[in-house]
N, C-alpha and C positions, 0 to 999 in steps of 0.2 A: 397255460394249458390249452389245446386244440382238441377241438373235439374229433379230430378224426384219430386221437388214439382215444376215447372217451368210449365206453362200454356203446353197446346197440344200442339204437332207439331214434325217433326221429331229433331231430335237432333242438327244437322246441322242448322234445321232454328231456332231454338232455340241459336244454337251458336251465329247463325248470328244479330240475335237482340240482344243479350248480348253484343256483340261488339260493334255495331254499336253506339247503345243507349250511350256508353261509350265516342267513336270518339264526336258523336253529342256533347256531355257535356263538353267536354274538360278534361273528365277525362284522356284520353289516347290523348296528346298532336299531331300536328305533329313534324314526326320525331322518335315517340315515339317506341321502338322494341317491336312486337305483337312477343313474343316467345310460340309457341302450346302448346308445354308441362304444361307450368305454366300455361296456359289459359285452356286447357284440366285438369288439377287441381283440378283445382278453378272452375270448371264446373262437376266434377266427372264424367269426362267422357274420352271414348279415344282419340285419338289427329285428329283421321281418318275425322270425320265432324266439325271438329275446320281448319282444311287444306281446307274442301268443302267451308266452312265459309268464310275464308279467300279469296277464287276465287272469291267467290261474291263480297265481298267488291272492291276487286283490279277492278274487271270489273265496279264497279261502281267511280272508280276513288278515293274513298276514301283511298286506300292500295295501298302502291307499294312492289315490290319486286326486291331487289337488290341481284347479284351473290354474293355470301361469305356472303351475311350478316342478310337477309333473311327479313320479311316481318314487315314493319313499316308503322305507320299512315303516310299518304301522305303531303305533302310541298303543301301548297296554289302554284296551278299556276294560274301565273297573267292573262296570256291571256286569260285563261279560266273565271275570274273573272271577266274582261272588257266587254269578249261581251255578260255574264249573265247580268252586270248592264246595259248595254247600253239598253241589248233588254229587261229587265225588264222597263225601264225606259220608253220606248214606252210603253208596253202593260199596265203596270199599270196607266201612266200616263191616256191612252186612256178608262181604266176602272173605273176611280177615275172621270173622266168626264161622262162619260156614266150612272152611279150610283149618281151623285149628284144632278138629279131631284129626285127622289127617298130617298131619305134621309131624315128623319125627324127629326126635332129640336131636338129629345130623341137621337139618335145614334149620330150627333154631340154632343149633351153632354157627351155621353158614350166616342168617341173618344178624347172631351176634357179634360173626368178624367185620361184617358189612359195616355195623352199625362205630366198632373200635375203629376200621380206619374214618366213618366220620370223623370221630372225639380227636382224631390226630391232628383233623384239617384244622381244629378249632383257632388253634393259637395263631396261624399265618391262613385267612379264612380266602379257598379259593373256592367261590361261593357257585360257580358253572359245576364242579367235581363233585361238589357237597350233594348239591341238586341230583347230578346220576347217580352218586353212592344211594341217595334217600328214595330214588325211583327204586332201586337197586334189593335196597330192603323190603322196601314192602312188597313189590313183586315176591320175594320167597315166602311172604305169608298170606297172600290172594291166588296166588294161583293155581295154588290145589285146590277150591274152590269147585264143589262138585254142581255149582247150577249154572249153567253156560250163560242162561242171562243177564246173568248177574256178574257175572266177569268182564261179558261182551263191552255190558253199560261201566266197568273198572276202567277198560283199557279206550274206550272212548272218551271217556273224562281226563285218562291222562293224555292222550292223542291233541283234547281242547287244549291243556295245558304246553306244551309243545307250540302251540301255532299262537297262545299267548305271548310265547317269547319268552317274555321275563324273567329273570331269577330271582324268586320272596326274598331270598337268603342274600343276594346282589341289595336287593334294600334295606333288609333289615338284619344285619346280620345278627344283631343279637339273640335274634331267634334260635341259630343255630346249634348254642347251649341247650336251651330247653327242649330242641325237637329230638336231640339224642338222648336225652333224660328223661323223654317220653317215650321211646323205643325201648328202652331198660323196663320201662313199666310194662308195656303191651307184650313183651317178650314172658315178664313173670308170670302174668298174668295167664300165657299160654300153660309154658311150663306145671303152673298150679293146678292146671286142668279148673280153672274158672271158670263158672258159667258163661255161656258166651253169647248174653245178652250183655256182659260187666266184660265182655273182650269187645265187642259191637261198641258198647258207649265210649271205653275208650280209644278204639282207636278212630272213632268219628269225631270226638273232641280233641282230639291229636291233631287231628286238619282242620278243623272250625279255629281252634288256634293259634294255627299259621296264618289263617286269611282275616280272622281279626288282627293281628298283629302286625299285617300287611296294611288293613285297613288304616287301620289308627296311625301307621307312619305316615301313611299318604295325606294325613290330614293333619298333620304337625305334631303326633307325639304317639310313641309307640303303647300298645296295651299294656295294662297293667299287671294284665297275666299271662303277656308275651314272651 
């Protein structure tokens, strides 16, 4: 690819979404060495706004840069992972409540086929698809969500999760079962016309979790009610 068929923009921000888009995908793993030259390359450009490029990312936590060894897609840090799920799990929880008067039997359906092509993924788990289908879903139950702040703080929290990288489901796939089994719940739940402080709790422990369940892998053995 040459950037001069590459949409407008200067070149640098053009690097920068070429890279990025890349991180995001898992094409460039973490870990993985971003070397300018070969990335300058492969962009037919000079190395000068592949380096500007680079600053961006690092500022955004996707990119680190180590002495001698130079700039690599960044390591999931946990701590930073914990308190995006924890405060995810409030705001969205508080939005999936707030949006479920709101919701008509057609957008639960939408959310219910969302949720059947997960259950299809289950057997052959392609755990990058799983992740958009699961964005996928709860987007149709937050975003009618009539208090903008409260949304604002949703799609931030998922925006952190994005520049995390990672896929839960990439490590733990067993989760994968239970997080679609928990979307049957929060979905009845709607349907029931439930109080929706008992729609709030659960779909906040829906995501509390996944990130215990992430945790506990990372530490030699998954939850027990993961």
């Amino acid at each position: 690819m040459s950037l001069e068929t590459a949409p407008a923009g200067s070149k640098s921000e053009q690097a920068y979404a070429w890279i990025r888009e890349r991180i995001l995908a898992h094409e460039y793993q973490p870990g993985f060495r971003l070397v300018l030259q070969t990335i300058a390359d492969a962009l037919d450009i000079s190395v000068v706004p592949v380096r500007e490029a680079i600053r961006r990312l690092e500022a955004e936590g996707l990119v680190s840069f180590e002495r001698n060894v130079g700039a690599r897609v960044a390591l999931i840090d946990e701590s930073e992972y914990v308190h995006t799920m924890q405060t995810l799990g409030l705001v969205e929880g508080l939005a999936t409540a707030l949006s479920s008067p709101l919701l008509h039997p057609a957008d639960l359906d939408r959310a219910s086929a969302v949720n059947e092509r997960m259950h299809a993924l289950l057997d052959d788990l392609d755990p990058h698809e799983f992740t958009r289908l699961n964005q996928e879903f709860h987007s149709v139950l937050y975003e009618p969500c009539p208090n903008p702040h409260v949304l604002d703080l949703v799609h931030r929290g998922w925006g952190r999760l994005a520049g995390i990288r990672d896929s839960t489901f990439a490590f733990v796939p067993g989760r994968a079962t239970h997080s679609v089994d928990e979307h049957v719940e929060i979905l009845d739940l709607i349907r029931d016309g439930a109080d929706p402080l008992d729609i709030e709790l659960a779909a906040r422990r829906h995501r509390w979790r996944t990130m215990d369940a992430f945790i506990a892998a990372r530490h030699g053995g998954e939850h027990p009610g993961s």
